[in-house]
VOTI-869919 format. One line per 8 residues: number of its first residue (from 1); their letters; for each residue y, x, z of N, C-alpha, C. Coordinates in Angstrom, 2 decimals, padded with zeros to 5 digits. Layout:
N
NUM = A = Y,X,Z,Y,X,Z,Y,X,Z  ...
// end
This chain:
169
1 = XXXXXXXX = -020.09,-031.26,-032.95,-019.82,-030.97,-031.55,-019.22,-032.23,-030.92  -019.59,-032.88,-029.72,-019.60,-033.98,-028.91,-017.96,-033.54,-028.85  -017.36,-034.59,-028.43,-015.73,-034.60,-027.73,-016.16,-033.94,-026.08  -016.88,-034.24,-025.68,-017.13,-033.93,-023.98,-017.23,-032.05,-024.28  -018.18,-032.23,-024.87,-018.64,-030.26,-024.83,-017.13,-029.59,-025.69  -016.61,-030.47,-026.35,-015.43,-029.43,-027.13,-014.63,-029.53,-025.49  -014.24,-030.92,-025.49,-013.27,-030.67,-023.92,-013.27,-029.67,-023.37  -014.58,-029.51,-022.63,-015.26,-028.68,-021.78,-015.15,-027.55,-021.93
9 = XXXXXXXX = -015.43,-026.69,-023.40,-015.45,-025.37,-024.00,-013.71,-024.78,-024.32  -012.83,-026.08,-024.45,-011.40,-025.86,-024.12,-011.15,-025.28,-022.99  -011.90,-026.14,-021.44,-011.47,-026.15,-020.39,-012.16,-025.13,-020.14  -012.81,-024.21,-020.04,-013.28,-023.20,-019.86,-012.84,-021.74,-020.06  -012.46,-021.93,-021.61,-011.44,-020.88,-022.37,-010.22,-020.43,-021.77  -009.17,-021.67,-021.21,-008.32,-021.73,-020.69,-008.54,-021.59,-019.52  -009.30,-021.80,-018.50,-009.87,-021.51,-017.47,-010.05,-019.60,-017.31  -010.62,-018.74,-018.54,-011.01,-017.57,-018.51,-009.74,-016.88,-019.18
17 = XXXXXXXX = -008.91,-017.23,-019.93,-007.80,-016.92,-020.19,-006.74,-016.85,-019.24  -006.74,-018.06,-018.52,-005.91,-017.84,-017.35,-006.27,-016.89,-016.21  -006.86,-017.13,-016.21,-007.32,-016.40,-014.85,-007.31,-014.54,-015.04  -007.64,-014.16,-016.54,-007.58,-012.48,-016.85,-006.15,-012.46,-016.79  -004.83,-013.43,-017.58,-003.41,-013.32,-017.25,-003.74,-013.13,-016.03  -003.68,-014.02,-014.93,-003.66,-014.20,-013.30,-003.68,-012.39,-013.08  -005.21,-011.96,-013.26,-005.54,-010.91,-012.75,-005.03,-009.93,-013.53  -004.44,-009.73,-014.65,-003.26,-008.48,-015.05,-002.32,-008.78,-014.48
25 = XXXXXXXX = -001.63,-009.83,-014.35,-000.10,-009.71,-013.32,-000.47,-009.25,-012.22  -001.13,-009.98,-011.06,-001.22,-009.32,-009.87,-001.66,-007.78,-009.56  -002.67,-006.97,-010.48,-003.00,-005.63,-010.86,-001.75,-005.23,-011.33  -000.92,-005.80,-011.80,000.26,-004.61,-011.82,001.09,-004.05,-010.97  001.64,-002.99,-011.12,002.48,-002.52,-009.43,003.97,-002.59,-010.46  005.01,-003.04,-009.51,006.41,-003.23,-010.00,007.15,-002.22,-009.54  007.32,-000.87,-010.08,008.37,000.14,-009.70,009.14,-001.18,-008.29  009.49,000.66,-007.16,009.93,000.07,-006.18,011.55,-000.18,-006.28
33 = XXXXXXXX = 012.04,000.22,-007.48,013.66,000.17,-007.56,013.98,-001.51,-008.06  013.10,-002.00,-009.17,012.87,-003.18,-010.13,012.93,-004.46,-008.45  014.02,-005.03,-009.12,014.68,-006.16,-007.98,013.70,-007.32,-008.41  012.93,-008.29,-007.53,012.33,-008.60,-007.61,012.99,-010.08,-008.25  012.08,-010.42,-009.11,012.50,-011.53,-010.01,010.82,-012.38,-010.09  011.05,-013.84,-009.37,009.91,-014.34,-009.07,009.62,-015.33,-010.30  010.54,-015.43,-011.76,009.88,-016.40,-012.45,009.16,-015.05,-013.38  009.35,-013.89,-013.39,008.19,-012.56,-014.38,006.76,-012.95,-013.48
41 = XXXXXXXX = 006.60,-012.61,-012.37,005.59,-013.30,-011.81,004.83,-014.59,-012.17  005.69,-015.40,-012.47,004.59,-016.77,-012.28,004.53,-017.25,-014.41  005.40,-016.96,-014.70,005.34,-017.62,-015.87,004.39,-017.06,-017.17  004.03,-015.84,-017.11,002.88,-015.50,-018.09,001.76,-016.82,-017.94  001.48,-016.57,-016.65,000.28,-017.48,-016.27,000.76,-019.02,-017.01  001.31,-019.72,-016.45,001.93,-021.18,-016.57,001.76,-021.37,-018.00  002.67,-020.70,-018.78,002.89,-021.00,-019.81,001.56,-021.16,-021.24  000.99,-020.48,-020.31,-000.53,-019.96,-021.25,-001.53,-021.01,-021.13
49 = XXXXXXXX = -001.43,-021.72,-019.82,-001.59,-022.86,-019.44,-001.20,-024.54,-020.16  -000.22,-024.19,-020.15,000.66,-025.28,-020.99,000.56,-025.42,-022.49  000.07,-024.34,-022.77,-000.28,-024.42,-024.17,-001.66,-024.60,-024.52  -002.07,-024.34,-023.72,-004.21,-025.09,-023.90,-003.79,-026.43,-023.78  -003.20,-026.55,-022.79,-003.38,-028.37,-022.59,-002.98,-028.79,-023.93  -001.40,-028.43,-024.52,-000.49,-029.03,-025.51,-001.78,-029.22,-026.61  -002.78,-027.37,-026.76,-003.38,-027.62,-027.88,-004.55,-028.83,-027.50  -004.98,-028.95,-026.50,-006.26,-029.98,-026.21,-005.53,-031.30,-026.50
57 = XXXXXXXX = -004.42,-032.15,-025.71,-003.82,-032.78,-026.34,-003.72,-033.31,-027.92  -003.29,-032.54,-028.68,-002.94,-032.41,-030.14,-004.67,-032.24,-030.54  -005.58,-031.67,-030.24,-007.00,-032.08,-031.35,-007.65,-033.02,-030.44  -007.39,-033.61,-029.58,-008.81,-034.54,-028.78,-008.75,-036.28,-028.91  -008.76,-036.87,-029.36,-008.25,-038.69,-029.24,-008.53,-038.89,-027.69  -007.53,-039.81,-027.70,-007.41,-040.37,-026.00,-008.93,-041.71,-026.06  -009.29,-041.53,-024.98,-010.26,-042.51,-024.56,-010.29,-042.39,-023.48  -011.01,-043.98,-022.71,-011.20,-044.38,-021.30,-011.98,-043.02,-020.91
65 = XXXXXXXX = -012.91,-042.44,-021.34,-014.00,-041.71,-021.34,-013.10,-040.23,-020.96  -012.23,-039.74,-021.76,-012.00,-038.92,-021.90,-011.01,-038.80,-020.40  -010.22,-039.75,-019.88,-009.27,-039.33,-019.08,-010.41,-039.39,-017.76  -011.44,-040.10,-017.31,-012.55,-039.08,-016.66,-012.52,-037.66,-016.57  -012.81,-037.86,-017.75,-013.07,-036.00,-017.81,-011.79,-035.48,-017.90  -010.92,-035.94,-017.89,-009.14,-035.24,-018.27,-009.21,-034.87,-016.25  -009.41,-036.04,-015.40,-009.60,-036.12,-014.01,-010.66,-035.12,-013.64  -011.72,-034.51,-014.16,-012.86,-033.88,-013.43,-012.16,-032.41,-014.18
73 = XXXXXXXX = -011.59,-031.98,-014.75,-010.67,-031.02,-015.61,-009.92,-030.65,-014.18  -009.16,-031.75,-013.95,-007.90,-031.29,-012.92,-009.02,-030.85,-011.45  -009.57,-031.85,-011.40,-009.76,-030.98,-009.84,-010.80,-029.73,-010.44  -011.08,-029.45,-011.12,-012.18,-028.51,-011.29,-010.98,-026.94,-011.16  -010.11,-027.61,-012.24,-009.07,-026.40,-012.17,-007.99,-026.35,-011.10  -007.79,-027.20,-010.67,-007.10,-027.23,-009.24,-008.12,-026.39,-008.11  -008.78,-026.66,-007.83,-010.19,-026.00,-007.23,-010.15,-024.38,-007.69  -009.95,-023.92,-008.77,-010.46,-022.30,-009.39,-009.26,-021.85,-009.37
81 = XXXXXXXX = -007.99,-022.52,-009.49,-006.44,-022.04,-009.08,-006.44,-021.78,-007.30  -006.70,-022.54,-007.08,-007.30,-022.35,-005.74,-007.72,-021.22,-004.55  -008.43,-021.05,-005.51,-009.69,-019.75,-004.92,-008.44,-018.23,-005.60  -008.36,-018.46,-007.06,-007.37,-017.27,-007.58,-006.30,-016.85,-006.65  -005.80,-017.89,-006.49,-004.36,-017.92,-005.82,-004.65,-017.78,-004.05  -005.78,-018.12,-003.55,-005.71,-017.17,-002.60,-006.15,-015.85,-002.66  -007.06,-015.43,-003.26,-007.28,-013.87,-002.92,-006.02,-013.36,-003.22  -005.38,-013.60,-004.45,-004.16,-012.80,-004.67,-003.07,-012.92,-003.44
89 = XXXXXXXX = -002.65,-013.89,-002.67,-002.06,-014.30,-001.58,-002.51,-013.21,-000.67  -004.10,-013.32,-000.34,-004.39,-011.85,000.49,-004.20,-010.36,000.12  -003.68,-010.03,-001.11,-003.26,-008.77,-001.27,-002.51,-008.24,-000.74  -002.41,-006.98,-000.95,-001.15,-006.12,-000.23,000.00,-005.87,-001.68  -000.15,-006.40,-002.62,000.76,-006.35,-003.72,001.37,-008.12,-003.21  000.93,-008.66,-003.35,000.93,-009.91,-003.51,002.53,-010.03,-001.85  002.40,-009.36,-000.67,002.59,-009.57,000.26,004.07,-008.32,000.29  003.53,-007.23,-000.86,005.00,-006.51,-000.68,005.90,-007.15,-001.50
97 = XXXXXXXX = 005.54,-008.03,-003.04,006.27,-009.01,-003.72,007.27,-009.91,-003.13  006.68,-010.67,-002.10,006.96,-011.53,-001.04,008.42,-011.51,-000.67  007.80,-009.72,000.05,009.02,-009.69,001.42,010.05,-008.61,000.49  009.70,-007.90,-000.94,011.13,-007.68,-001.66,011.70,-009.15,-002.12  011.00,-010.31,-002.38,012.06,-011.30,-002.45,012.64,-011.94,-001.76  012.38,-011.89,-000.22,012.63,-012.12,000.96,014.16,-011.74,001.12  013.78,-009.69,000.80,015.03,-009.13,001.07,016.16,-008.98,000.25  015.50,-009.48,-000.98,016.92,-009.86,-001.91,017.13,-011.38,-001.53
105 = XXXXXXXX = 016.58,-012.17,-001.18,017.14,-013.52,-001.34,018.61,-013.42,000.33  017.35,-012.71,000.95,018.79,-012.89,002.61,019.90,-011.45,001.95  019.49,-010.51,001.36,020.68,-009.85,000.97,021.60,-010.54,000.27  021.16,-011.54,-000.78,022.10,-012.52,-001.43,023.08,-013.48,-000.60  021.83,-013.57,000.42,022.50,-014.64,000.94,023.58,-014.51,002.48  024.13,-013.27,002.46,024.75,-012.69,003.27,026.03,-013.25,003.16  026.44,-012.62,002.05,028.38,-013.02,001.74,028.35,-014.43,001.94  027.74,-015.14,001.07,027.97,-016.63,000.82,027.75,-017.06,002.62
113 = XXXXXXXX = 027.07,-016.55,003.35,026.78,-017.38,004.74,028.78,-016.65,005.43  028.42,-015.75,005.01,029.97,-014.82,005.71,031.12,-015.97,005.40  030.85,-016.43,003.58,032.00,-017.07,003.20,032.43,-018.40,003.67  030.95,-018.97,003.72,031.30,-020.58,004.75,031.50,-020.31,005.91  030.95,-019.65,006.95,031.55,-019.60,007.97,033.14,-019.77,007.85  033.97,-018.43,007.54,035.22,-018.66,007.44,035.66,-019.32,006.95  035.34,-020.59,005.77,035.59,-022.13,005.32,035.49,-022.37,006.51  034.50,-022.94,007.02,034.35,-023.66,008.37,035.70,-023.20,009.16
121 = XXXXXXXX = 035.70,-022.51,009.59,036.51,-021.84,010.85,038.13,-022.49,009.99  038.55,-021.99,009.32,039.68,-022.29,008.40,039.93,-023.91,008.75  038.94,-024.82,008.31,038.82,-026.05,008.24,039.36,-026.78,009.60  038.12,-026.01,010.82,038.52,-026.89,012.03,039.70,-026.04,012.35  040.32,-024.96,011.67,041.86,-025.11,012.83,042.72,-025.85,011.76  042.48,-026.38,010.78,043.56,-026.59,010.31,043.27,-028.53,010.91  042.32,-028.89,011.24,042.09,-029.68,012.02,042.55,-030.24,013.33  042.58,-028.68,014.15,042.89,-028.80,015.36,041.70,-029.16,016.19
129 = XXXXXXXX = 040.79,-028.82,015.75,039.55,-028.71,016.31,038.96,-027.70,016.59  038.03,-027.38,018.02,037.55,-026.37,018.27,036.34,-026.00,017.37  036.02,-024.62,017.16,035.13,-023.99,016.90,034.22,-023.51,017.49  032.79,-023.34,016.99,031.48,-022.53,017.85,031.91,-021.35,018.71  032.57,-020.56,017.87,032.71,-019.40,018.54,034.24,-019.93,020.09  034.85,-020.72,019.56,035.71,-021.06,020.98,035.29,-021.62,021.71  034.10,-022.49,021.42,033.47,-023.61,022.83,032.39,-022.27,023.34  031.99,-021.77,022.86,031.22,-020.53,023.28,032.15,-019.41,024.29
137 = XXXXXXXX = 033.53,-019.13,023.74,034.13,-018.64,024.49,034.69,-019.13,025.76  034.96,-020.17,025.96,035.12,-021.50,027.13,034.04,-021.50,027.69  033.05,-021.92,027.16,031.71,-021.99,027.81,031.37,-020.54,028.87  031.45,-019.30,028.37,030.96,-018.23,029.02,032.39,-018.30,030.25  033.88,-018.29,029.74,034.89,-018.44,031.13,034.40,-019.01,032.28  033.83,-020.42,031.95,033.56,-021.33,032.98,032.25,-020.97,033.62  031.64,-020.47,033.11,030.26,-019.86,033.40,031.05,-018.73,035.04  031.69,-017.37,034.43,031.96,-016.58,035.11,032.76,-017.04,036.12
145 = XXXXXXXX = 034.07,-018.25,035.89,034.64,-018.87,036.96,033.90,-019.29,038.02  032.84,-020.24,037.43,031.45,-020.63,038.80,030.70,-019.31,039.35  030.83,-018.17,038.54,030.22,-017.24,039.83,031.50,-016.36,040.32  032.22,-016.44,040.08,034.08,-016.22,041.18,034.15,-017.08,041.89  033.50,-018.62,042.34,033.68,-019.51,043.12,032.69,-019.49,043.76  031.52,-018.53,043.80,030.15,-018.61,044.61,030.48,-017.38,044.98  031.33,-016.63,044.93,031.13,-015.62,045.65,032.13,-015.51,046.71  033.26,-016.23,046.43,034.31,-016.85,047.40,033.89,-017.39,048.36
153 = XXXXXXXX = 032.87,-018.22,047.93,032.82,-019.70,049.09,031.39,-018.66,049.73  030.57,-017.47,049.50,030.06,-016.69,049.91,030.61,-015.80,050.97  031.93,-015.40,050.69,032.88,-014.50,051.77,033.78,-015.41,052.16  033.85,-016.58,052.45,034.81,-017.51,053.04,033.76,-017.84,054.37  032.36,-018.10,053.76,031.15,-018.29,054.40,030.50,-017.08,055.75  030.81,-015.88,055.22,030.50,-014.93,055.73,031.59,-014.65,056.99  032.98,-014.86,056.60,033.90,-014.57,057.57,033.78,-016.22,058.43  033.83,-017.21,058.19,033.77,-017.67,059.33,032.05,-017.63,060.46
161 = XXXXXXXX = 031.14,-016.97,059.67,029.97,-016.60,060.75,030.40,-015.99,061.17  031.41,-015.15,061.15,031.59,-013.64,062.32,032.69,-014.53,062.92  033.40,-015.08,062.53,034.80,-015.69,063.38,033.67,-016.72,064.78  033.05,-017.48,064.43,031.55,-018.01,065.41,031.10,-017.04,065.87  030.55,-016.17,065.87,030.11,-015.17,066.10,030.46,-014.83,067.75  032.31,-013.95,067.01,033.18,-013.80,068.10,033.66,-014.67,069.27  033.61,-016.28,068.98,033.90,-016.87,069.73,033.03,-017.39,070.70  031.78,-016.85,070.32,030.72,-017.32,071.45,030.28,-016.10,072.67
169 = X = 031.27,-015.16,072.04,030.57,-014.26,073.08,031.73,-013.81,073.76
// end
């Protein structure tokens, strides 16, 4: 058997091996209680991966010749990862996976945002520096002060038209 056709019959194997992993993970449904954990997802596949290469590696001798074909390997399988990895992307498993890791990652990430904030806040008073929430509170005063001063200079406005008013007639 040629080195090219063994390559090839490697890259193929591993190619059809991966891809039935691929398609039993995504065919599976994950009880809706089971907190979503995104390396059970990806690593059956990977790893099964990593070990064709290790074994192609370990029986093939390196040649000019061969890293050609090591190059027409990658995009061929870059290309069929490709195509896999979108249909599964278009699923409706694929898309409820997603957004339970979505909602554990911002549920995680709740306290810890709660906890820097109040670092922050802690920090600039011990600074003596203002905070978001105080230039925000300043900001809206001065806001409402300019419409207490438009409505003044509105009825300051209004009474001297009638004070004109009266004096012309």
């Amino acid at each position: 058997m040629s080195e090219t056709t063994q390559f090839f019959d490697m890259w193929r194997k591993q190619l059809e091996e991966s891809t039935q992993a691929w398609t039993r993970l995504v065919s599976q449904a994950q009880p809706p209680t089971a907190p979503p954990d995104p390396t059970t997802f990806w690593r059956p596949v990977l790893n099964q991966g990593l070990e064709q290469w290790a074994r192609m590696f370990a029986q093939t001798p390196v040649s000019p010749d061969l890293m050609a074909q090591w190059k027409q390997f990658l995009d061929q399988w870059i290309e069929a990862w490709s195509r896999v990895l979108g249909q599964a992307m278009n699923s409706e498993s694929f898309a409820q996976q997603m957004g339970r890791s979505l909602d554990g990652f911002l549920a995680a990430q709740a306290p810890v945002k709660k906890a820097v904030d109040q670092a922050v806040e802690q920090a600039l008073l011990a600074l003596n520096l203002a905070s978001r929430t105080q230039l925000t509170s300043v900001a809206k005063q001065i806001v409402e002060l300019e419409e207490r001063l438009e409505r003044v200079e509105d009825g300051i406005q209004a009474i001297l038209t009638r004070l004109d008013a009266k004096e012309r007639s």
